[in-house]
C-alpha positions in Angstrom: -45.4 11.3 66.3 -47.8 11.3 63.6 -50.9 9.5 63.5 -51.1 6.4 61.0 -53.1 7.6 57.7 -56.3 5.3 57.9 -59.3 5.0 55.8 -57.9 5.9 52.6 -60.0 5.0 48.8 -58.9 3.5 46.4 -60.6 6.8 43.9 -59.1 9.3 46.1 -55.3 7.9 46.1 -55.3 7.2 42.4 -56.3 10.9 42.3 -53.5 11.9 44.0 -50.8 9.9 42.7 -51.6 11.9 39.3 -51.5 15.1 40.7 -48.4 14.8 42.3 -47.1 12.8 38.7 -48.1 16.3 36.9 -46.2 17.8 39.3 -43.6 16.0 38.8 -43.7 16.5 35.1 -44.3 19.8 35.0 -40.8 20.5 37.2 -39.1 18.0 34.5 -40.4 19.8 31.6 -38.8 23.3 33.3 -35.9 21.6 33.8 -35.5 20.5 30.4 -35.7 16.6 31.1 -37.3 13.6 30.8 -40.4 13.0 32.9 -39.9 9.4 33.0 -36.3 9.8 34.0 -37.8 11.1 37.9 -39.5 7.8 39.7 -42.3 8.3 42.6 -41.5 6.7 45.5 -44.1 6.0 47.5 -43.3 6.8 51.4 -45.5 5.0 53.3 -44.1 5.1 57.2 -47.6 6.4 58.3 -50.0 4.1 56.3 -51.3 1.5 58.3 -50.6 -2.1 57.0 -54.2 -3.0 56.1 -54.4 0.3 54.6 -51.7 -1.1 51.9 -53.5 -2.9 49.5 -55.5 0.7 48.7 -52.1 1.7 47.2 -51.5 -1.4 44.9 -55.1 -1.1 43.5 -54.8 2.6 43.0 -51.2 1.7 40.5 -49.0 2.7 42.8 -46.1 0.0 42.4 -42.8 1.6 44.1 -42.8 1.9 47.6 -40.6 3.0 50.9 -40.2 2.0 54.5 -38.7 3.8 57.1 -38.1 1.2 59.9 -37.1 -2.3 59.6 -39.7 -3.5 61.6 -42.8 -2.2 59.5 -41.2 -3.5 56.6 -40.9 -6.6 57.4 -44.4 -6.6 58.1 -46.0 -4.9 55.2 -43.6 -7.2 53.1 -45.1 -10.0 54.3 -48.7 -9.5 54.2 -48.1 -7.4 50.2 -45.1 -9.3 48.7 -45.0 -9.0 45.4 -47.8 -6.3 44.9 -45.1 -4.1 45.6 -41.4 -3.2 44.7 -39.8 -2.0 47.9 -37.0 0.6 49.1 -35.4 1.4 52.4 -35.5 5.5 53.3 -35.1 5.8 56.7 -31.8 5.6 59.5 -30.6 2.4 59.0 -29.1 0.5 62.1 -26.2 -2.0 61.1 -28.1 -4.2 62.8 -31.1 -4.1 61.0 -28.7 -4.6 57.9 -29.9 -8.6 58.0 -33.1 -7.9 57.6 -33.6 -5.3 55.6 -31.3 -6.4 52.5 -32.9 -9.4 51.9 -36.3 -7.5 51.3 -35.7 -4.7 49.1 -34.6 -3.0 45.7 -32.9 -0.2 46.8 -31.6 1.3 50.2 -31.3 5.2 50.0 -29.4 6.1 53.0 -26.3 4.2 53.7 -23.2 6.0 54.8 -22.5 4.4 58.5 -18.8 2.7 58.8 -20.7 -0.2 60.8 -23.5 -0.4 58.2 -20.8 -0.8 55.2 -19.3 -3.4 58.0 -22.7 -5.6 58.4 -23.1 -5.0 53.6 -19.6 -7.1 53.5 -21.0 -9.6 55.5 -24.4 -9.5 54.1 -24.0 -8.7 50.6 -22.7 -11.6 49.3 -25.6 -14.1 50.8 -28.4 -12.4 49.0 -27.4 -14.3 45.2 -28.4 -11.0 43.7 -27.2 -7.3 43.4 -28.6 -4.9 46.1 -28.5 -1.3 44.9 -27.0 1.5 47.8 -27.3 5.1 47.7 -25.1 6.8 49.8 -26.4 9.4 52.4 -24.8 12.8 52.0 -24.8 15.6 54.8 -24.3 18.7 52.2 -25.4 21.2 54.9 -22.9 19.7 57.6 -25.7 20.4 59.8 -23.8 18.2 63.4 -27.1 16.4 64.1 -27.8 15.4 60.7 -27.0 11.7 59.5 -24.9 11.7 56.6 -21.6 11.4 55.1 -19.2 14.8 54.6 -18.5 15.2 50.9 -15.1 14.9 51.6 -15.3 11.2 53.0 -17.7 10.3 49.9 -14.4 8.6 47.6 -13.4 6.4 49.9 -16.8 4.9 51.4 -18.1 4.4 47.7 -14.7 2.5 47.0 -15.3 -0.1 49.8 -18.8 0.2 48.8 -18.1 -0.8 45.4 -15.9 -4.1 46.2 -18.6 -5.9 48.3 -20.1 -8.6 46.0 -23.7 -8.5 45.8 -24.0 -4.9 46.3 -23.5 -1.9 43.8 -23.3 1.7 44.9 -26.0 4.0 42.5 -26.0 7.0 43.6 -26.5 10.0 46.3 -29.5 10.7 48.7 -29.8 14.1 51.1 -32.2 15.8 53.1 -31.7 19.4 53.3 -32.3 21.4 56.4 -35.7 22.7 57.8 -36.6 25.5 55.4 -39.2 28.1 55.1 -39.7 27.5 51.6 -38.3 25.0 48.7 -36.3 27.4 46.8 -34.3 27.6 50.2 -33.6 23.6 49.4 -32.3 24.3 46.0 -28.4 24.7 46.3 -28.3 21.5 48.6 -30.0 20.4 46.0 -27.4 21.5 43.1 -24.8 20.5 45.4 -26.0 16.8 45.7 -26.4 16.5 42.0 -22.7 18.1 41.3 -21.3 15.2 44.0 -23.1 12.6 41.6 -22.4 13.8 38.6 -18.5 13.8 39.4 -18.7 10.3 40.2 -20.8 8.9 37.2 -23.9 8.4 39.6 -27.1 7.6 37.8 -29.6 7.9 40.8 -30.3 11.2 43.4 -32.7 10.6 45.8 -33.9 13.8 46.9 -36.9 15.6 47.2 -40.3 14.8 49.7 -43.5 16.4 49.8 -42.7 20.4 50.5 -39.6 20.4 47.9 -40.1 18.0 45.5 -40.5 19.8 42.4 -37.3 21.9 43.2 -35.6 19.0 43.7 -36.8 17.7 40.2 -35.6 20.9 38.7 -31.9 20.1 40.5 -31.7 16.7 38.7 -33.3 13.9 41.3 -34.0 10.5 39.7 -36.1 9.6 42.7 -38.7 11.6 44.9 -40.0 10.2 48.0 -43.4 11.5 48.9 -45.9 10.1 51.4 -48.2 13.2 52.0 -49.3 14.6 49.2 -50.7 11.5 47.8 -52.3 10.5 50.3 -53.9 13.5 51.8 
């Protein structure tokens, strides 16, 4: 497991949110799209919680949590400095906890978490926006939903009140380079686009641009911003 990123400035963070924003840019501008269509998210599963207010006064304003138990925490101490996702395996349930607390949650696609939404959903008196997670390799130990199954999950996803399906998420297999990440990439982005999707959230820190050139909407990067 990795070790909690401590010690971080205020100078140093704000330095590397920009480089990785004229990354991003740059990969738009290739691509032949907006910039500000692609939004950094901020994955913080290794910065400490006291390390969290560093990120706020450095501008960073969008951030992601990985387990339900760390969000709770940094949600508690940061609030409303923050706008906050869900990124990581989410446990039906967890479902209770986490929905009340953030934005967006990237990576749905379990029957029993689309079980604990319909229960859930409806208590939070607002909308709750869902990504579906989508295996595109098929890889057997990978979370995920088969493309196949995608039409009927995003249908019962679509009739729970308070909660409103947005769009696709992935994680590719373990690659040698980023260009190897590209057609899951394209892939994801055809799935999405079939079904009038606005949002792909696809990219981290060793593929991101790539996936900005394959049409993500939102990149979730911890590393190279903070190290």
């Amino acid at each position: 497991m990795a070790e909690l990123i401590t010690g971080l400035e205020v100078d140093g963070v704000r330095a590397g949110l920009a480089r990785v924003r004229a990354r991003i840019d740059a990969a738009a501008e290739r691509a032949g799209r907006d910039p500000q269509a692609v939004e950094l998210v901020a994955a913080t599963k290794y910065v400490a919680l006291d390390e969290m207010g560093v990120l706020a006064d450095a501008g960073i304003t969008v951030v992601a949590e990985n387990r339900a138990q760390d969000l709770q925490a940094k949600v508690e101490r940061y609030g409303d400095r923050f706008t906050w996702d869900f990124i990581g395996h989410l446990q039906s349930r967890k479902v209770k906890v986490v929905a009340p607390l953030v934005r967006r949650i990237h990576s749905v696609s379990s029957d029993s978490v689309l079980g604990q939404l319909e229960r859930v959903g409806p208590e939070l008196g607002r909308e709750l926006e869902v990504l579906v997670e989508v295996n595109v390799s098929g890889e057997e130990a990978k979370s995920g939903l088969a493309p196949g199954a995608l039409d009927g999950y995003l249908d019962r996803l679509g009739a729970i009140d308070g909660v409103r399906p947005v769009g696709l998420m992935t994680m590719p297999p373990r690659a040698e380079t980023a260009e190897d990440s590209r057609r899951w990439f394209a892939l994801l982005a055809e799935l999405a686009g079939a079904r009038a999707l606005p949002h792909l959230s696809m990219g981290t820190t060793q593929d991101f641009e790539v996936a900005v050139e394959e049409g993500a909407t939102l990149v979730r990067i911890g590393t190279s911003i903070f190290r």
